[in-house]
BATI-949999 format. One line per field, with one value per residue (C-alpha): residue in one letter; x, y, z; chain. Coordinates in Angstrom, 1 decimal. Each point is the difference from the previous one (the first is absolute). Layout:
N
resn (A / ...);
xx (X / ...);
yy (Y / ...);
zz (Z / ...);
chain (A / ...);
***
This chain:
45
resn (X / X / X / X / X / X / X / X / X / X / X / X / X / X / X / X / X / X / X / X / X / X / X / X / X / X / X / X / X / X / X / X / X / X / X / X / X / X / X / X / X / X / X / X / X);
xx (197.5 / 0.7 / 3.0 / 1.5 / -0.2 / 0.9 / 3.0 / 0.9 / -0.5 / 2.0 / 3.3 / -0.2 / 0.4 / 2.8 / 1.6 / -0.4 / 1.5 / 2.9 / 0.5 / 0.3 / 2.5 / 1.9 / -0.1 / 0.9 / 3.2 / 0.6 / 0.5 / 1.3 / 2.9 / 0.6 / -0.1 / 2.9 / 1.8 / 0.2 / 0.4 / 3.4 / 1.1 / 0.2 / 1.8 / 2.7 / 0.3 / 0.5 / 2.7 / 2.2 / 0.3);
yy (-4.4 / -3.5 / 0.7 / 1.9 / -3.2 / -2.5 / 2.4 / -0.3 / -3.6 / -0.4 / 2.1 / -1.8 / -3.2 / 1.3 / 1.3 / -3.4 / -1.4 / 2.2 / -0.1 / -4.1 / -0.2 / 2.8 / -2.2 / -2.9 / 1.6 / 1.2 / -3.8 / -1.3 / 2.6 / -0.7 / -3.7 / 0.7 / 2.2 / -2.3 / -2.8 / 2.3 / 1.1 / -3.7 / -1.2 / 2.6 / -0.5 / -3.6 / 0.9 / 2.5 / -2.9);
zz (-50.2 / -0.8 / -2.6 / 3.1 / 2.0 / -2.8 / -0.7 / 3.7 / 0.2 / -2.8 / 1.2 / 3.6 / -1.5 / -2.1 / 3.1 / 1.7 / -3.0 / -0.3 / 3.9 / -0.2 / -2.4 / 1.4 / 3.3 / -1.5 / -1.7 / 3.1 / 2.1 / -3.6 / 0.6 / 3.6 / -0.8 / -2.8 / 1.9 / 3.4 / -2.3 / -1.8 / 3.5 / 1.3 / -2.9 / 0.3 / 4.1 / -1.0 / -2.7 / 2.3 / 2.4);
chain (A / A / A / A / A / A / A / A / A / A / A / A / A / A / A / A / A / A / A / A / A / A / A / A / A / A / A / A / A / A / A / A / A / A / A / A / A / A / A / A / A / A / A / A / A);
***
């Protein structure tokens, strides 16, 4: 019983893992692309 929880432990933190980086990719993107979009508003001008 208590390799079924280890083994459940053990995936949840992967999947906290995984799902932090995946949010931090996600602002880093948003970041680069507001940071692309303002740069080219400011080059059409």
């Amino acid at each position: 019983m208590s390799a079924i929880a280890g083994s459940i432990l053990g995936y949840s933190v992967k999947a906290v893992i995984f799902a932090a980086v995946a949010y931090a990719g996600i602002i880093c993107g948003k970041k680069f692309r507001d940071k692309k979009d303002a740069a080219k508003a400011l080059e059409s001008k």
